[in-house]
TIVO-207855 format. One record per residue (C-alpha): residue in one letter; x negated, y negated, z. Coordinates in steps of 0.25 Angstrom, whole numbers, padded with zeros to 4 digits, always signed. Layout:
AXYZ/...
This chain:
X-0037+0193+0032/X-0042+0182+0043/X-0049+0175+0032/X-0037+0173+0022/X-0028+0171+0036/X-0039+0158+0040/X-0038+0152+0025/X-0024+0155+0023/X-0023+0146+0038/X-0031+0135+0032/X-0023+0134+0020/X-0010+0132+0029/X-0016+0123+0037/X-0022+0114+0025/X-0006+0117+0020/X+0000+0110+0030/X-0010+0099+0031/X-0008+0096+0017/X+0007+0096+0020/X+0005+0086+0033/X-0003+0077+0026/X+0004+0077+0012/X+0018+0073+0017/X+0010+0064+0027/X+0005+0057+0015/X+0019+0057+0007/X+0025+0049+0018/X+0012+0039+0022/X+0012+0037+0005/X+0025+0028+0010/X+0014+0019+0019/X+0001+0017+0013/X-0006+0012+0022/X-0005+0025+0029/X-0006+0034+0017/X-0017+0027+0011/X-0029+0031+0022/X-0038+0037+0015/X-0039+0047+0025/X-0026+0053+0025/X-0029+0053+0010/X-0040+0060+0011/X-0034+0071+0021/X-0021+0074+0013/X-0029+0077+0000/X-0039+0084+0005/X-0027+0093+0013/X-0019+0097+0000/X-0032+0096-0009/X-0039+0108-0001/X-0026+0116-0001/X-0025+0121-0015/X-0041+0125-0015/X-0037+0134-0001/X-0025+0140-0007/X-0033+0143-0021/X-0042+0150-0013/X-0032+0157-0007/X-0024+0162-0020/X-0035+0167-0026/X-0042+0175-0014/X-0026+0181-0009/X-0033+0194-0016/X-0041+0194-0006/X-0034+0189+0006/X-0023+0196+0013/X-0011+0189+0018/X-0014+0177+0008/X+0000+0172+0006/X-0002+0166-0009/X+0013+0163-0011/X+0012+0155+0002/X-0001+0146-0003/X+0004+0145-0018/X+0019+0141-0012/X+0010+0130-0002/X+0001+0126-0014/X+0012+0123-0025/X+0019+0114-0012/X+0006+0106-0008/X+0006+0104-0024/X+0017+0097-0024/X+0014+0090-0013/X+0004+0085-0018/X+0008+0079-0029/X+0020+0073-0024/X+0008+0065-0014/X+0000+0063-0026/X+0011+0057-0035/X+0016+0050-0023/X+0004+0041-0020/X+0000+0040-0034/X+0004+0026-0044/X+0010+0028-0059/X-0001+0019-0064/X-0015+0017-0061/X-0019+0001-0061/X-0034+0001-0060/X-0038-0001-0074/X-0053+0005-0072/X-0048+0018-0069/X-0048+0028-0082/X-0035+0035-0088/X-0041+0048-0084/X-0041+0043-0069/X-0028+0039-0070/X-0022+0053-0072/X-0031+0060-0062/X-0022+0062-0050/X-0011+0069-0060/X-0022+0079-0067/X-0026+0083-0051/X-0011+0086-0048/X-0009+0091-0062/X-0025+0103-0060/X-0018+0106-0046/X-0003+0110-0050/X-0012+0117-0061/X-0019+0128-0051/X-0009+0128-0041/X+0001+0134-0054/X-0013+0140-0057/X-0013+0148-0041/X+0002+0152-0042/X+0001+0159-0056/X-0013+0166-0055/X-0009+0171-0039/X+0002+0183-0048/X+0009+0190-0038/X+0001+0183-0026/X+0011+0172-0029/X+0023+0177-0025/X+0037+0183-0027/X+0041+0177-0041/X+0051+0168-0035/X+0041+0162-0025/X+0031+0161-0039/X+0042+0154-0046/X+0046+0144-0035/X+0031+0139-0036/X+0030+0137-0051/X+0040+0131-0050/X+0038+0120-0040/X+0025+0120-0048/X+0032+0116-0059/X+0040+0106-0053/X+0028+0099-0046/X+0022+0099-0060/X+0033+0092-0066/X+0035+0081-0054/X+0020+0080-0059/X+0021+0078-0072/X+0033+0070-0070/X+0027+0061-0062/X+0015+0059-0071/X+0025+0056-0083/X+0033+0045-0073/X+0019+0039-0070/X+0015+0038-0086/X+0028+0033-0089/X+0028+0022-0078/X+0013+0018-0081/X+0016+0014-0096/X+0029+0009-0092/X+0032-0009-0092/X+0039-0006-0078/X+0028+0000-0071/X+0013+0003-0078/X+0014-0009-0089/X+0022-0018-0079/X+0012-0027-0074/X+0007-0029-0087/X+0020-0033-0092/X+0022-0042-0079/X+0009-0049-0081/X+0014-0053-0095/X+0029-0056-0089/X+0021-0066-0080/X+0012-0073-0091/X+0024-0075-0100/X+0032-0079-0088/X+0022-0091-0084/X+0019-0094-0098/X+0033-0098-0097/X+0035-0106-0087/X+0021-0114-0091/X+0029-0117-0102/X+0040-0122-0095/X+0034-0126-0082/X+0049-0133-0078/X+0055-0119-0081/X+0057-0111-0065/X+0059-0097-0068/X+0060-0094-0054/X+0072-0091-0045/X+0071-0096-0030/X+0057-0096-0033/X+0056-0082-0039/X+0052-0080-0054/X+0058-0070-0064/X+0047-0060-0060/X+0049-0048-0065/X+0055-0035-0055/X+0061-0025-0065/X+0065-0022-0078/X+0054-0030-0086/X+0050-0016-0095/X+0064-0020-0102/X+0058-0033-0107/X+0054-0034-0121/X+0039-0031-0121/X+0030-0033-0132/X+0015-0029-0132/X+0007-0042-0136/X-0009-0043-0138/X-0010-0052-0123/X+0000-0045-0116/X+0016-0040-0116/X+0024-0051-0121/X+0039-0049-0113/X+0052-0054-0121/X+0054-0058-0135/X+0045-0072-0135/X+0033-0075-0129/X+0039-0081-0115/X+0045-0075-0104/X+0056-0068-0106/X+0069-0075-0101/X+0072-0066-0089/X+0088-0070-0084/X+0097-0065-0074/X+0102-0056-0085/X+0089-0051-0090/X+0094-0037-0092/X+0084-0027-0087/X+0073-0036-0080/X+0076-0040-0067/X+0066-0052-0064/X+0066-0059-0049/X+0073-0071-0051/X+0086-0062-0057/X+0086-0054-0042/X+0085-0067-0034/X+0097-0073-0044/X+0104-0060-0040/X+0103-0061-0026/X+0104-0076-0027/X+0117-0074-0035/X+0120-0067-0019/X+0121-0052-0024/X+0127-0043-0013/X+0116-0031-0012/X+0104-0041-0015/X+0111-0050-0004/X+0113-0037+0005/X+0098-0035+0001/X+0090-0047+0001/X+0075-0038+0002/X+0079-0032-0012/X+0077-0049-0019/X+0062-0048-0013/X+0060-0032-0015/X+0062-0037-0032/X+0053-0049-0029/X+0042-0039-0022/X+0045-0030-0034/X+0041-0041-0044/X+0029-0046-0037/X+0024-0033-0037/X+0023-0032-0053/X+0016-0045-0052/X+0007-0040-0042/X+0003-0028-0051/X-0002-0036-0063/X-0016-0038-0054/X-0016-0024-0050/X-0016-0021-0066/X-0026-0032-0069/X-0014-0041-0077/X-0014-0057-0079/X-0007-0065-0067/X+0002-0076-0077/X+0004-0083-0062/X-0011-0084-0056/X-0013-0100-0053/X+0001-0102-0056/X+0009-0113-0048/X+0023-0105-0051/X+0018-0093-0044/X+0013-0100-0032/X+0027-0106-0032/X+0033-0094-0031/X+0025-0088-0020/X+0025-0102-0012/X+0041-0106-0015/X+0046-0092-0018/X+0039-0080-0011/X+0033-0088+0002/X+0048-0097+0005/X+0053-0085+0013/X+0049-0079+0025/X+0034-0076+0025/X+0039-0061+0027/X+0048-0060+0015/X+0036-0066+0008/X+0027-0057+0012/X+0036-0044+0011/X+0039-0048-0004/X+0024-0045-0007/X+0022-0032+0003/X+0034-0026-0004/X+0027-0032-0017/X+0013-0024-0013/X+0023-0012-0008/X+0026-0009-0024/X+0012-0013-0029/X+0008-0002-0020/X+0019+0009-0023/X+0015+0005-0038/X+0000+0007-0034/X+0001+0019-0026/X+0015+0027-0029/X+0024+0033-0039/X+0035+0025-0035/X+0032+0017-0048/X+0035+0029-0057/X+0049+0031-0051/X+0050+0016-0052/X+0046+0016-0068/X+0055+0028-0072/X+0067+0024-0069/X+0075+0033-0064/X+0072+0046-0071/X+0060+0047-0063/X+0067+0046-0049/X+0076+0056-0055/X+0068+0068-0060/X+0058+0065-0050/X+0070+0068-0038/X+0074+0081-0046/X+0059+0085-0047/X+0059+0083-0030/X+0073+0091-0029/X+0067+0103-0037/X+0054+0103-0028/X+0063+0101-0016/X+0071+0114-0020/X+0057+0121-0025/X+0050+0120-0012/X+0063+0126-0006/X+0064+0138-0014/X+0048+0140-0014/X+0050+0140+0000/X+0064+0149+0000/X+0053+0158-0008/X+0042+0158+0001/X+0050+0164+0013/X+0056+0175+0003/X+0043+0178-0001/X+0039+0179+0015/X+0050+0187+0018/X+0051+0199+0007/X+0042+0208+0008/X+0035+0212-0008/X+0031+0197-0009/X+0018+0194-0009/X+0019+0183+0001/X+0026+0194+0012/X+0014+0204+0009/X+0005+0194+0013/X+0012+0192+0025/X+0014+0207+0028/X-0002+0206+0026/X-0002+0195+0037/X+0006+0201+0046/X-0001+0215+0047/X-0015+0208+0048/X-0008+0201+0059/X+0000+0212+0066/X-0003+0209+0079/X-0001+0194+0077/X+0012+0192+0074/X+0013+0178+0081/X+0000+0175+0072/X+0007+0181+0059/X+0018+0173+0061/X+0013+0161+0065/X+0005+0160+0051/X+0021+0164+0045/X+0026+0151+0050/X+0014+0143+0047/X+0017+0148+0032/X+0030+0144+0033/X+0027+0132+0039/X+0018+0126+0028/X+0028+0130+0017/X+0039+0124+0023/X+0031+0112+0026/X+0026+0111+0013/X+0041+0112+0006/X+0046+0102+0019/X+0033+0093+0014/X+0037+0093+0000/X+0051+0091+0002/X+0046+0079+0011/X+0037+0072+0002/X+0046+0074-0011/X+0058+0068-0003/X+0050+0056+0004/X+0045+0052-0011/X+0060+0051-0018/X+0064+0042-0004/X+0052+0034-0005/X+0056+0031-0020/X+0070+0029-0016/X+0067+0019-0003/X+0057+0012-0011/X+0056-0002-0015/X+0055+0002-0030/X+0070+0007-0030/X+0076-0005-0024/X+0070-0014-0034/X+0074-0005-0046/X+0090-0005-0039/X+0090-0020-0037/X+0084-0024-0051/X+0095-0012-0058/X+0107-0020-0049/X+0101-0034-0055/X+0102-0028-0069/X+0116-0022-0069/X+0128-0032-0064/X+0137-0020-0063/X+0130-0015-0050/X+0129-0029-0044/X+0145-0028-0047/X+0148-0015-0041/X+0148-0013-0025/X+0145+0001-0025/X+0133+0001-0034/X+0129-0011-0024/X+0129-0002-0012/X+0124+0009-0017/X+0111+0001-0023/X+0112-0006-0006/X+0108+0009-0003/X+0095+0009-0010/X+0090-0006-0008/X+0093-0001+0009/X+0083+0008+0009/X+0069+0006+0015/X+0057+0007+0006/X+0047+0018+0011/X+0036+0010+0006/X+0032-0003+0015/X+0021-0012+0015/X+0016-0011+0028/X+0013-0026+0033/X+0003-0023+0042/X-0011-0031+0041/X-0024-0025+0048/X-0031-0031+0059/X-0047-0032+0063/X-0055-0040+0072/X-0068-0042+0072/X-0069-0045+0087/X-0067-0029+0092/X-0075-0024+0100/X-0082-0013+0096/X-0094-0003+0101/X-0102-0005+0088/X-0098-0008+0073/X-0105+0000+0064/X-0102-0004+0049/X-0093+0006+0041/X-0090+0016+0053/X-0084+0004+0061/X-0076-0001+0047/X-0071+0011+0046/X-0066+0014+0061/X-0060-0003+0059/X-0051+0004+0046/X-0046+0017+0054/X-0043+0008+0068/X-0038-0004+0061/X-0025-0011+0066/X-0016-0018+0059/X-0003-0024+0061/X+0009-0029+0056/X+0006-0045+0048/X+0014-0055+0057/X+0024-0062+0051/X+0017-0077+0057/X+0004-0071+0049/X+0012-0071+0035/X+0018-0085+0038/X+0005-0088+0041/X+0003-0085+0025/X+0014-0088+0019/X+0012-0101+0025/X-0003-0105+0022/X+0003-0099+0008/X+0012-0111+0007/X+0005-0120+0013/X-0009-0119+0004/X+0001-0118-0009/X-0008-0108-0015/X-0022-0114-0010/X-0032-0104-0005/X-0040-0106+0006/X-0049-0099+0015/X-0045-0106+0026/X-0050-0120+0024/X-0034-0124+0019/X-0029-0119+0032/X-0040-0128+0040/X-0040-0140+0033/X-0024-0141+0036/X-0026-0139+0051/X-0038-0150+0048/X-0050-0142+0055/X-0057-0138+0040/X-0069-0147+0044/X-0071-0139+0056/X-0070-0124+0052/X-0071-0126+0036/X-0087-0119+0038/X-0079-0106+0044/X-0072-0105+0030/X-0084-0106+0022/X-0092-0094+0029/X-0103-0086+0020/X-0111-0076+0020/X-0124-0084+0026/X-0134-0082+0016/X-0128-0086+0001/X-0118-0094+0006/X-0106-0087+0000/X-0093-0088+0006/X-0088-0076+0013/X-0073-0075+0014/X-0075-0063+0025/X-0085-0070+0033/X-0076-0081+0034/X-0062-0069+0039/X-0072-0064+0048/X-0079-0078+0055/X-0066-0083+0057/X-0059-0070+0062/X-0069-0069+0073/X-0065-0083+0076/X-0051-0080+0077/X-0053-0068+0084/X-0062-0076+0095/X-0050-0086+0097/X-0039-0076+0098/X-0050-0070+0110/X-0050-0084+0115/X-0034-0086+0116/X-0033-0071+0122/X-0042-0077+0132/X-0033-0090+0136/X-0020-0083+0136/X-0026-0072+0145/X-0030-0082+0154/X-0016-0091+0154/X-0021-0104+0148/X-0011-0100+0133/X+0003-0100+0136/X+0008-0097+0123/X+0006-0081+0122/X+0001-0073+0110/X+0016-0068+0110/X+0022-0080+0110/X+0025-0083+0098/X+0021-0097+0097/X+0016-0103+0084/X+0003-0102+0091/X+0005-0087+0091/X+0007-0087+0077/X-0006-0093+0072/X-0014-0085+0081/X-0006-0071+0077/X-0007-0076+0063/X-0022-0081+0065/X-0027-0067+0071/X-0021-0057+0062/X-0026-0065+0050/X-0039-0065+0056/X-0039-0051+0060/X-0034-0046+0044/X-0044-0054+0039/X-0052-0046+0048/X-0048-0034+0044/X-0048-0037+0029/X-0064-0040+0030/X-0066-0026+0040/X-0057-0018+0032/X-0052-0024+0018/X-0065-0031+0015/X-0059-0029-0001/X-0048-0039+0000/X-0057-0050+0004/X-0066-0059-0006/X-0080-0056-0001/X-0086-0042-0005/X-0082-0030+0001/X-0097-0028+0006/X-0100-0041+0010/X-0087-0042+0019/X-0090-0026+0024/X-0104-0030+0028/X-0099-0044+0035/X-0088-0038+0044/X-0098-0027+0048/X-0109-0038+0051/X-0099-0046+0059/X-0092-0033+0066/X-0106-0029+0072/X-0108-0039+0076/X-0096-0039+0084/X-0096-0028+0088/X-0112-0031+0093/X-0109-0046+0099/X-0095-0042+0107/X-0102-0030+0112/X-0113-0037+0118/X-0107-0049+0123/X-0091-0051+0124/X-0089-0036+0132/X-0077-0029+0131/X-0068-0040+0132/X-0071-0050+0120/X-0071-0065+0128/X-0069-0077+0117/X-0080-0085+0122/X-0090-0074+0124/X-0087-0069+0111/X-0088-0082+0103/X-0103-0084+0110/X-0105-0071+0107/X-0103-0071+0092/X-0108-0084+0091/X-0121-0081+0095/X-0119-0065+0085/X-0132-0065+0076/X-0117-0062+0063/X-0115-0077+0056/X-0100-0074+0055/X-0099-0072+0070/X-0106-0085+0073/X-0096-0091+0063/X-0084-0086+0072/X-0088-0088+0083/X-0091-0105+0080/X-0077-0105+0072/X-0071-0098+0084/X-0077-0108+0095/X-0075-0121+0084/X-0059-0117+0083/X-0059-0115+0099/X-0066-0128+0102/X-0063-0139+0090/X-0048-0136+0088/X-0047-0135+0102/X-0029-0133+0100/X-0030-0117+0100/X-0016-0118+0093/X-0023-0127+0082/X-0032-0116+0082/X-0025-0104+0079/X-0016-0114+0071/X-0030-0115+0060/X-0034-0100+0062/X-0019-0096+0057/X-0018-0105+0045/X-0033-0100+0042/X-0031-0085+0044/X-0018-0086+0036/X-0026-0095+0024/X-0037-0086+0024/X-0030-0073+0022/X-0022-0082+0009/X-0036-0084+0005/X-0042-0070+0004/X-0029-0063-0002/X-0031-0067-0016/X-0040-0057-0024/X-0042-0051-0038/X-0046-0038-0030/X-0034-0030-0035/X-0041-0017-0032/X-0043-0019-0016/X-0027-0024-0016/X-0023-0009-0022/X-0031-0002-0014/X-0026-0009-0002/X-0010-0006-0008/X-0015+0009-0007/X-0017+0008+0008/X-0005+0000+0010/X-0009-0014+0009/X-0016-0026+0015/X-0009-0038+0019/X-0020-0046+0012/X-0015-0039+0000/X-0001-0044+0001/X-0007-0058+0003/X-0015-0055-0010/X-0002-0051-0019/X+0007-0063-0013/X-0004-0074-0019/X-0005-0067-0031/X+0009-0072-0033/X+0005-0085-0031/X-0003-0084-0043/X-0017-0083-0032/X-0024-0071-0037/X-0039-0075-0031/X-0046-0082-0020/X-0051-0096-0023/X-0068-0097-0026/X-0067-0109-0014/X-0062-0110+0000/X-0050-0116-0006/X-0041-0114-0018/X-0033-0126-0019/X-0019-0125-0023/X-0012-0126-0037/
């Protein structure tokens, strides 16, 4: 009896972990950059995978245990089923995009849900009489059944939704959309398509298009060219018809504005998954796309600029790594059967509950004879005997609470999202009689005022390579920097910044030679932007972050150092334009940082190569500061210091921190340069073809590199330029 009394224990506890940490993960899956740590991860799978291996043990050894309460674990393991795939279809996408991974792959997550609702059907039917009374049996088939058809119907929604043109085929059908619609308008290169600077990109509706299969592609309409798209094109709501609409002063889009760049974010978004799915870009080099970032997306505020593309990254993401695109593709059957299946599983788990307790109570059940069993070993322990009855009753309650939970936060986080709103305004641009009636208006309003679960979370991380530190040793340290890095919300001076460097280089790319040739000063730190590895003679694009990072960061010591003693007047805190470029000059410098530490795969060089560097000049650091600067890092101490550092790069930094301090001599002028370079820089390294780093990132929530990387791809800037400087088109 004190064996089965210790397992049984375990299996409780490793119940209510599972419980914890599953509606923990339900309710992080909303933030994932919390959600995504592989730790927690790790920790939730290995909690619910271990449970049903415990409680299989337990079902078939209950001959030989007294007290084994069976109804109890088969009633625990049929709810942590179903939590589990609720989780597992939660997180998981409708499609898969990599195009190495084999179709047996594809379907792997699905057969593993499928084998475990197999055996736990499996426990419940070979356990006879161990079971249960019938009605407690009966309640557990048939939540089974009900899990299994959520199941299935989920799988069937995910099929459908992959081979249909409005999610799975979409960017293929966009791709071809694009190179029609830029074949036209080489054609007839006086012919604008665009309204107030936004072309008749696509946001809804396109799968309703003639489409015809043709040997180079999908060809949409009935010609060859684009297909003439109006104001009353039916079913398929482009751009320029929403911005009509709210130009012509509609009263809910007037009520809310968001909603004309939520559809704009939406469009983008379909024109962002082509390089996800490998598809042509019809707009790559071309001017009309530039235009259209530079006149259209970049005229406003640089924070309606940059909201437009983290609300953009927000779909990709959900599309990536969610179902929301299944209930997004289904229309509204989907959303439907799927809410009746949650009702039934709602009143399920209230009546396997309501059948539990009668089961405890009345005596002739097989669950009360176990508890008779319990109570006579314990007879002289009834506070123990009834402390293990409430810790029954609490993981089953918890465990229909938790399911009730989840299945609830999964229907709200559908009905709050950003999917629905763009679905409800594109249905009120189709149909005049809405925009004609006042009550359908207001109740429309009720949707577009709720808050989407799901936010990009504009936050950048932040590393300098000037911490002191006891030692650095390699991976360990790398490892302690990802767990204690900070990060913090992007300012908004940091993204004017951008968008201005943006407008001002009219699609140029530079590595920050542009930025110094305006202020005049290229012949005097051009060398600092042409760093390489010291033996071939290759450029190194991380070298270069990291020479002038230390710079940076040696010359924000040396304006700590003045203001402490009272010779600068204007504050940090002031909010002076000198305040601006030095916020926007350290944060940049301290991301870049932080993308060479940390995100070494977003950056040109090889992720080896820019791993093994950081690590050369961070023990150094570590070694030099230790040695010479004490515990309070002194700006001209620490530049003899590294300058005399046996680490080239450190020598580097050190003679462009002394050269920016000595030879521009204005240290507004100063912080003026390091701005415009930070901000050029950061221009330069976001183009990429490297898809597969970008994804991942979208896993864990996103890099703010990466919405730099999706808002040039707009422009038609897909890769980095093989010199310094690309010159504009």
């Amino acid at each position: 009896m004190g064996t089965s009394l210790l397992n049984l224990l375990l299996m409780e506890v490793a119940a209510i972990v599972s419980i914890i940490l599953l509606s923990l993960l339900v309710v992080l899956s909303s933030y994932r950059r919390r959600a995504g740590h592989p730790a927690l991860r790790l920790f939730v799978w290995a909690a619910s995978t271990l449970f049903l291996p415990l409680v299989s043990y337990a079902v078939s050894a209950a001959a030989k245990w007294d007290a084994a309460r069976v109804p109890l674990l088969l009633a625990w393991t049929v709810f942590l089923q179903i939590l589990r795939n609720t989780i597992d279809t939660a997180r998981s996408s409708s499609l898969t995009i990599d195009s190495n991974t084999s179709g047996g792959s594809k379907f792997r997550p699905s057969v593993e849900q499928l084998a475990r609702m197999g055996w736990v059907a499996f426990l419940i039917i070979s356990s006879g009489g161990e079971a249960g009374s019938p009605q407690l049996t009966g309640v557990l088939l048939w939540l089974w059944v009900l899990s299994l058809v959520k199941l299935i119907h989920r799988l069937v929604a995910a099929e459908l939704a992959k081979n249909s043109f409005a999610v799975g085929l979409n960017a293929y059908l966009i791709s071809d959309y694009m190179k029609q619609l830029h074949g036209r308008e080489q054609d007839h290169p006086g012919e604008d398509s665009a309204q107030d600077g936004v072309p008749p990109y696509l946001v809804m509706g396109e799968e309703k298009l003639h489409i015809e299969a043709r040997p180079h592609g999908y060809q949409i309409g009935l010609t060859s060219q684009a297909p003439s798209l109006s104001a009353d094109a039916g079913h398929v709501v482009t751009m320029d018809r929403i911005w009509r609409l709210y130009s012509a002063g509609d009263s809910l889009l007037a009520s809310y504005p968001h909603t004309k760049d939520l559809c704009l974010s939406f469009c983008l978004f379909k024109l962002q998954l082509r390089r996800f799915l490998g598809c042509p870009l019809a707009e790559v080099g071309s001017r009309r796309a530039l235009a259209f970032v530079q006149d259209g997306l970049l005229a406003g505020s640089p924070e309606r600029a940059f909201g437009v593309i983290e609300t953009e990254l927000t779909f990709l993401a959900d599309f990536l790594y969610s179902k929301l695109t299944s209930f997004y593709a289904s229309g509204w059957w989907f959303p439907v059967l799927n809410s009746t299946l949650v009702l039934a599983t709602w009143v399920s788990c209230l009546a396997a509950g309501g059948a539990i307790v009668h089961d405890m109570t009345n005596q002739g059940t097989a669950l009360a004879v176990d508890y008779e069993q319990l109570r006579n070993y314990l007879q002289r322990h009834d506070t123990v005997f009834h402390a293990i009855v409430g810790l029954d009753v609490l993981v089953t309650v918890s465990f229909i609470v938790a399911i009730v939970f989840t299945e609830g936060w999964e229907i709200a986080n559908y009905v709050r999202s950003d999917w629905i709103k763009v679905a409800t305004i594109c249905e009120y641009a189709r149909r005049p009689s809405w925009r004609r009636s006042r009550w359908t208006r207001g109740k429309l309003a009720r949707v577009l005022r709720f808050n989407a679960v799901q936010r990009w979370d504009d936050r950048f991380g932040q590393t300098s390579v000037l911490q002191t530190r006891m030692c650095y040793c390699g991976c360990v340290s790398r490892q302690v920097d990802r767990i204690s890095k900070t990060s913090l919300p992007v300012p908004p001076s940091v993204k004017a910044a951008i968008v201005t460097t943006l407008r001002t280089n009219h699609g140029a790319l530079g590595n920050g030679v542009l930025s110094l040739q305006r202020s005049g000063v290229a012949d005097k730190f051009t060398w600092a932007c042409r760093v390489g590895d010291g033996g071939g003679g290759e450029r190194s694009i991380s070298e270069q972050i990291l020479v002038w990072h230390v710079a940076t960061s040696l010359l924000e010591i040396k304006r700590s150092e003045a203001a402490a003693h009272g010779s600068d007047d204007n504050d940090v805190e002031d909010g002076g334009d000198r305040d601006h470029t030095v916020v926007v000059a350290t944060h940049l410098s301290r991301y870049c940082a932080y993308l060479v530490a940390l995100k070494p795969q977003l950056l040109p060089d090889h992720p080896a190569w820019t791993e093994e560097l950081y690590e050369g000049v961070a023990e150094e650091v570590a070694r030099v500061l230790a040695r010479c600067a004490g515990p309070l890092v002194r700006y001209e101490r620490a530049a003899t210091c590294l300058g005399g550092s046996m680490n080239e790069t450190l020598r580097k930094a050190s003679k462009l921190a002394r050269q920016l301090a000595e030879e521009v001599g204005d240290e507004e002028a100063v912080w003026r340069i390091l701005a415009e370079f930070w901000a050029e820089l950061i221009v330069f390294l976001a183009p990429s073809e490297n898809v597969t780093a970008h994804a991942k990132s979208l896993r864990r929530g996103g890099e703010f590199i990466t919405v730099l990387w999706a808002l040039l791809g707009h422009a038609g800037i897909v890769c980095r330029p093989e010199s310094d400087v690309e010159h504009s088109r």
